[in-house]
C-alpha positions in Angstrom: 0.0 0.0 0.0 1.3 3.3 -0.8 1.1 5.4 2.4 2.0 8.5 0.5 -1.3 9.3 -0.4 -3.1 9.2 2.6 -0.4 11.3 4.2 -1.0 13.8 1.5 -4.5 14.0 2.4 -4.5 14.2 5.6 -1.4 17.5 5.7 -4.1 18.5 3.5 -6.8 18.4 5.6 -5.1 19.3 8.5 -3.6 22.1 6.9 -7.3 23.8 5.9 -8.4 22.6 9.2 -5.4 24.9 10.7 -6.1 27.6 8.3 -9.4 27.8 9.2 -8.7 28.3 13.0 -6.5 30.7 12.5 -8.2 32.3 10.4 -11.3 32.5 13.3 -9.2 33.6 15.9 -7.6 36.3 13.9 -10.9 37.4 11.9 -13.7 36.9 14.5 -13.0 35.9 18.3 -9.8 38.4 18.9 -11.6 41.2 17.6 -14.4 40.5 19.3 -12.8 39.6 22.7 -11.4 43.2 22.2 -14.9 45.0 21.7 -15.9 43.0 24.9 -12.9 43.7 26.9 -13.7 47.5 25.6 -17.4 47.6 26.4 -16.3 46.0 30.2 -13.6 48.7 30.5 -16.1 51.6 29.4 -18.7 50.3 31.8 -17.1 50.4 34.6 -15.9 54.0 36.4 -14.5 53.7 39.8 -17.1 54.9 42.4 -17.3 58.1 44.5 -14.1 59.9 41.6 -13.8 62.8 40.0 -12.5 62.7 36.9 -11.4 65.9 34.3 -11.4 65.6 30.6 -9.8 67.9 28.4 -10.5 68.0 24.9 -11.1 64.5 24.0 -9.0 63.5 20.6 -11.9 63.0 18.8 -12.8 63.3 15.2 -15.2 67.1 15.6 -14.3 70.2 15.9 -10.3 70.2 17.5 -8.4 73.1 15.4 -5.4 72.1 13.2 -3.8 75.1 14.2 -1.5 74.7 17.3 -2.6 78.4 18.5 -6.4 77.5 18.7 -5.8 75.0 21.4 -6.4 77.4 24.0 -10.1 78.1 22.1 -11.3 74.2 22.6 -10.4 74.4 26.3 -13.3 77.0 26.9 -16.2 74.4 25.7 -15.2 71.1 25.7 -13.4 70.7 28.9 -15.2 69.7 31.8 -15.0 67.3 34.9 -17.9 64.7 36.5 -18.1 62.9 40.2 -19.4 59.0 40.1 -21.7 57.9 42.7 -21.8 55.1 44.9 -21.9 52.7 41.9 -19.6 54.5 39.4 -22.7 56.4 37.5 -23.1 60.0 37.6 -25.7 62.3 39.6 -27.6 60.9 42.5 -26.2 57.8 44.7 -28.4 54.9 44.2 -28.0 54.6 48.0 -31.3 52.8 50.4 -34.1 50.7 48.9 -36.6 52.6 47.4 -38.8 54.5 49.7 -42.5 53.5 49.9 -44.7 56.3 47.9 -41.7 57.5 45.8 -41.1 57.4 41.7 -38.4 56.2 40.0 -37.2 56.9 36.5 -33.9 55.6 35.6 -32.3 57.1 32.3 -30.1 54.3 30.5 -28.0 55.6 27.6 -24.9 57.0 25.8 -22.6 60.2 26.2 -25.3 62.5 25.6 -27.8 61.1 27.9 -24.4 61.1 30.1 -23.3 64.7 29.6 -20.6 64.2 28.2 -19.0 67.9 28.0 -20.9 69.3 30.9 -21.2 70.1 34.5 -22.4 68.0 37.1 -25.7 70.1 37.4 -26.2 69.8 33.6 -27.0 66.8 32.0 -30.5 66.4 30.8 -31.7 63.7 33.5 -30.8 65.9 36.0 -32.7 68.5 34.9 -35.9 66.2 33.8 -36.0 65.3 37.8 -35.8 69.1 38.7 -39.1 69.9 36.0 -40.5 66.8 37.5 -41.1 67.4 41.1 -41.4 71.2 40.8 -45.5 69.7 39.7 -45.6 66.1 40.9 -47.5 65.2 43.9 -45.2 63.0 45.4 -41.1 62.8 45.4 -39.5 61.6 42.0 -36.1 60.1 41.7 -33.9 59.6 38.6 -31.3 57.8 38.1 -28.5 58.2 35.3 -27.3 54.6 34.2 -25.4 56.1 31.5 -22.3 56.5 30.2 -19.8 57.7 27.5 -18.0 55.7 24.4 -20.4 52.8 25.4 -21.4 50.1 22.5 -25.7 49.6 21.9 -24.8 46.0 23.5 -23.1 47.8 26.5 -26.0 49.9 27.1 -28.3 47.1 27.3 -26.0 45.4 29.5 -26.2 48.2 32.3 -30.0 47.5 32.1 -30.4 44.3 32.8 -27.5 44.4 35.6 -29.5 47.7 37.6 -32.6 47.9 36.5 -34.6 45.4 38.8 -32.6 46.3 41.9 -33.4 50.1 41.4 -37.1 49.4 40.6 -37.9 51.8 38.4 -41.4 52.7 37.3 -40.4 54.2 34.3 -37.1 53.5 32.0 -36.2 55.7 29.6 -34.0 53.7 26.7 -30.9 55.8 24.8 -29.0 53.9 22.8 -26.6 55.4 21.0 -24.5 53.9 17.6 -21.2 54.4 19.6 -17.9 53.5 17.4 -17.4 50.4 19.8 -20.6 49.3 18.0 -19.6 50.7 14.6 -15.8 51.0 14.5 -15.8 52.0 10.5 -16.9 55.2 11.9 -13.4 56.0 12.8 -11.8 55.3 9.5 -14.5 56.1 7.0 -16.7 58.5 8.4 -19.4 58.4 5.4 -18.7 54.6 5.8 -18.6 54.5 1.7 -16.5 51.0 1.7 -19.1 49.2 3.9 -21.5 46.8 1.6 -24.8 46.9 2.0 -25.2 43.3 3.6 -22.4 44.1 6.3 -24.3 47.9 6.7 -27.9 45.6 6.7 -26.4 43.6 9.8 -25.4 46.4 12.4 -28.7 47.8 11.4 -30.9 44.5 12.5 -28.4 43.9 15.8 -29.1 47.7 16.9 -32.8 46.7 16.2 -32.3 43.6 18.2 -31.0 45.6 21.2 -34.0 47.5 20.8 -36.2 44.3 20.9 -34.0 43.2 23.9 -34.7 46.3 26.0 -38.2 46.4 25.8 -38.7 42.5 26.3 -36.9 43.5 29.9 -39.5 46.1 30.6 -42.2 43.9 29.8 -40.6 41.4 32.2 -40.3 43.9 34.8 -43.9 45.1 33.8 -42.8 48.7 33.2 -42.9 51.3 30.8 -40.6 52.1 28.2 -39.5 55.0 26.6 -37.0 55.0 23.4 -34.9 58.2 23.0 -32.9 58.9 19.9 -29.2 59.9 19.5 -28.7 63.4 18.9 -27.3 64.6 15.4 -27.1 67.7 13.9 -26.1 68.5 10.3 -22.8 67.7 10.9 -23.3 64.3 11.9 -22.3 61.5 9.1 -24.8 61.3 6.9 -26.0 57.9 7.1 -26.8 58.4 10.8 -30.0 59.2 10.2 -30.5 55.7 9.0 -30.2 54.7 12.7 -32.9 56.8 13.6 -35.4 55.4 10.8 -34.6 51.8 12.8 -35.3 53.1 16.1 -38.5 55.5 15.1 -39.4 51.9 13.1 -39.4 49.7 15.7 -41.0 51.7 18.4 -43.9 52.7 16.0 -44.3 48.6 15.5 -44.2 48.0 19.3 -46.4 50.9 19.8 -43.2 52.1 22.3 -43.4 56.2 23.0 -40.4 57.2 20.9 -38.8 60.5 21.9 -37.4 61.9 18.8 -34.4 64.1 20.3 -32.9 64.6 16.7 -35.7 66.1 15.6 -36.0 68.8 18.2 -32.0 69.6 17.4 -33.1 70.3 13.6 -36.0 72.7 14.7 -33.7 74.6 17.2 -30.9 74.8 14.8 -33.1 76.4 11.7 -35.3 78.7 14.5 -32.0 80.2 15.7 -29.1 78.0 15.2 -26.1 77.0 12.8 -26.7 74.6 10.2 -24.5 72.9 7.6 -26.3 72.7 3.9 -24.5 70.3 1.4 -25.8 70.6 -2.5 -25.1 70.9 -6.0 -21.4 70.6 -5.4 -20.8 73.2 -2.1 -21.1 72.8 1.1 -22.3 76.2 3.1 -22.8 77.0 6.5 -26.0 79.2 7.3 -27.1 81.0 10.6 -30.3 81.3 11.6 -32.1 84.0 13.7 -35.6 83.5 14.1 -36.1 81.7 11.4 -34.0 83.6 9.1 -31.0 82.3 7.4 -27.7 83.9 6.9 -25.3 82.7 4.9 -21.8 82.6 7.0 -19.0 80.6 4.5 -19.5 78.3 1.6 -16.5 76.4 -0.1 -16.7 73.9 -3.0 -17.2 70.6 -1.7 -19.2 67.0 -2.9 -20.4 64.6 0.0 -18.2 61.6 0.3 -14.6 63.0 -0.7 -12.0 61.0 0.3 -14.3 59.4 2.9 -15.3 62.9 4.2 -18.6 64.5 5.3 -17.1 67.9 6.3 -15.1 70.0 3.8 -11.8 70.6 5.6 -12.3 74.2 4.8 -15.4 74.5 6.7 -13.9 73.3 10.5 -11.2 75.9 9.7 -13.4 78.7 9.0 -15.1 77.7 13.0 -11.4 77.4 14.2 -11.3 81.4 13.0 -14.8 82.2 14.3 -14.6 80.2 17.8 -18.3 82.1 18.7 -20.2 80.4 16.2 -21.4 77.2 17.1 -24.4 75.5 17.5 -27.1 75.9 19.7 -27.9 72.3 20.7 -24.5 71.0 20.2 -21.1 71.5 21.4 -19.8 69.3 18.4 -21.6 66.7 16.2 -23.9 65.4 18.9 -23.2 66.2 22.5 -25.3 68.8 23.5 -24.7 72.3 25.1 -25.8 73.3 28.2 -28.4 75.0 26.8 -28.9 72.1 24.5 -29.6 69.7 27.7 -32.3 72.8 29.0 -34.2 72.5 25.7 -34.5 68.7 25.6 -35.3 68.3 29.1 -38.2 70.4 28.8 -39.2 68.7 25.5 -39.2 65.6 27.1 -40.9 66.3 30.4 -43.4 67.7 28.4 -43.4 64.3 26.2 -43.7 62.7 28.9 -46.7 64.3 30.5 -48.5 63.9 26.9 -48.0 60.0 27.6 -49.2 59.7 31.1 -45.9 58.6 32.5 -45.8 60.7 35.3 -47.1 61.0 38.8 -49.9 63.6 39.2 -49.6 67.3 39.5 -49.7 69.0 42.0 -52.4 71.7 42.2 
């Protein structure tokens, strides 16, 4: 018998069998263990901290020019205390007391604050407008956090939520870069296929699913709140949206449609960035009125853009002009997290989500 061919065949074999394995831990498992290992790390703050940030190297609005660095450090730098469990605002402290409400607000770096005082975040504010009319005391809580994947968010919901008993839960994911990494390298995310773009999309919708099967389990209500995104955001983010809006008008979910509000702010008395027939112009308006500020030649997509270069240097020269709602892309302004927690107490009035008012 001639043992040579069997021998062939099986280095064969076991060489595509090798291949293979190396080709899962290299392609799938290590990348994913390091997503994990960086959703665990981003969830977890060390309790009762305070922590600074200064200008975050991140891909909005940080000047090119070395003698502008002075100009980010008067709206992006700011500094946040964790609580008894790592979170920010109040400690989640004793059981709930009998006769009180409690909302807790689960989401991303806006829902977070990320670029804002302690005092400032939107949930913070939402429990002020709350009990300055409710008949009885109202907590909320603020489970969220910054640079945290969809599947991270949902995480922090199932590991708090039923120890806090909330009566209400208020849902915003975000579409983080942990979740979507390509957002990094390709902002317009032009090299991603539509069956690899058609996946994220249905796992953010399953995360939505997920959260609200967890509510129902918990028998509570459920409120879904968008990202916020401006016209500076990549322009495929409103695709997100459409998935979220989607779902919760399927699951007949109150859906609190943040990105919306930003757009009618921004054109009432805001900055907005217009892209068409081959320029890209920045307008101001003031009551409704627009002013044109800068406009520069420019098609959407160049080299991966969605910005022309020209444009962040013309707000590196005018350091006032910014945004109402947002300090960058998406993270709101002080005055940003004002508007939307007075949209959203209102929202949730409308819905009947709230204790009774006082007379």
């Amino acid at each position: 018998m001639d043992w040579r061919k069997p021998l062939t065949w099986f280095l064969v074999v076991g060489i595509i069998v090798l291949s293979s394995l190396l080709a899962w831990e290299f392609l799938y498992r290590r990348p994913h263990q390091r997503q994990n290992s960086q959703v665990e790390q981003l969830i977890r703050l060390s309790p009762m901290t305070t922590v600074a940030v200064e200008h975050p190297d991140r891909p909005h609005w940080i000047p090119d020019k070395l003698e502008h660095k002075e100009t980010i450090r008067t709206w992006m730098n700011f500094s946040f205390t964790t609580n008894d469990e790592g979170f920010r605002g109040r400690d989640f402290g004793p059981a709930k007391a009998a006769g009180s409400f409690r909302i807790i607000v689960v989401g991303e770096c806006v829902a977070f604050g990320f670029g804002v005082s302690d005092d400032e975040p939107y949930p913070v504010l939402l429990e002020a407008a709350i009990n300055s009319a409710a008949d009885r005391p109202v907590e909320v809580f603020n489970l969220s956090l910054f640079g945290v994947a969809p599947q991270g968010i949902l995480a922090l919901l199932r590991e708090h939520a039923d120890a806090l008993a909330p009566d209400l839960i208020i849902f915003a994911p975000g579409t983080d870069t942990v979740f979507v990494p390509e957002h990094v390298s390709s902002p317009a995310r032009l090299d991603l296929g539509q069956q690899k773009y058609g996946h994220m999309l249905r796992a953010y919708y399953d995360i939505l699913a997920q959260a609200v099967l967890y509510a129902r389990k918990l028998g509570k209500p459920i409120v879904l709140v968008t990202p916020t995104m401006n016209s500076f955001f990549v322009p495929d983010g409103f695709r997100w949206l459409k998935v979220m809006k989607d779902f919760a008008a399927q699951q007949e979910i109150p859906f609190f449609d943040t990105t919306a509000l930003v757009t009618k702010v921004e054109h009432s008395h805001g900055l907005v960035l217009e892209t068409d027939g081959g320029l890209q112009r920045l307008v101001r308006y003031q009551d409704g009125n627009p002013e044109g500020l800068f406009e520069t030649p420019f098609i959407l997509g160049t080299e991966g853009r969605h910005v022309a270069p020209a444009i962040y240097s013309w707000l590196d020269d005018n350091p006032t002009i910014r945004p109402v709602m947002n300090i960058d892309e998406n993270h709101l302004t002080p005055e940003g997290h004002r508007i939307v927690a007075d949209a959203l107490f209102a929202f949730l009035q409308s819905h009947n989500l709230l204790p009774s008012q006082s007379n």
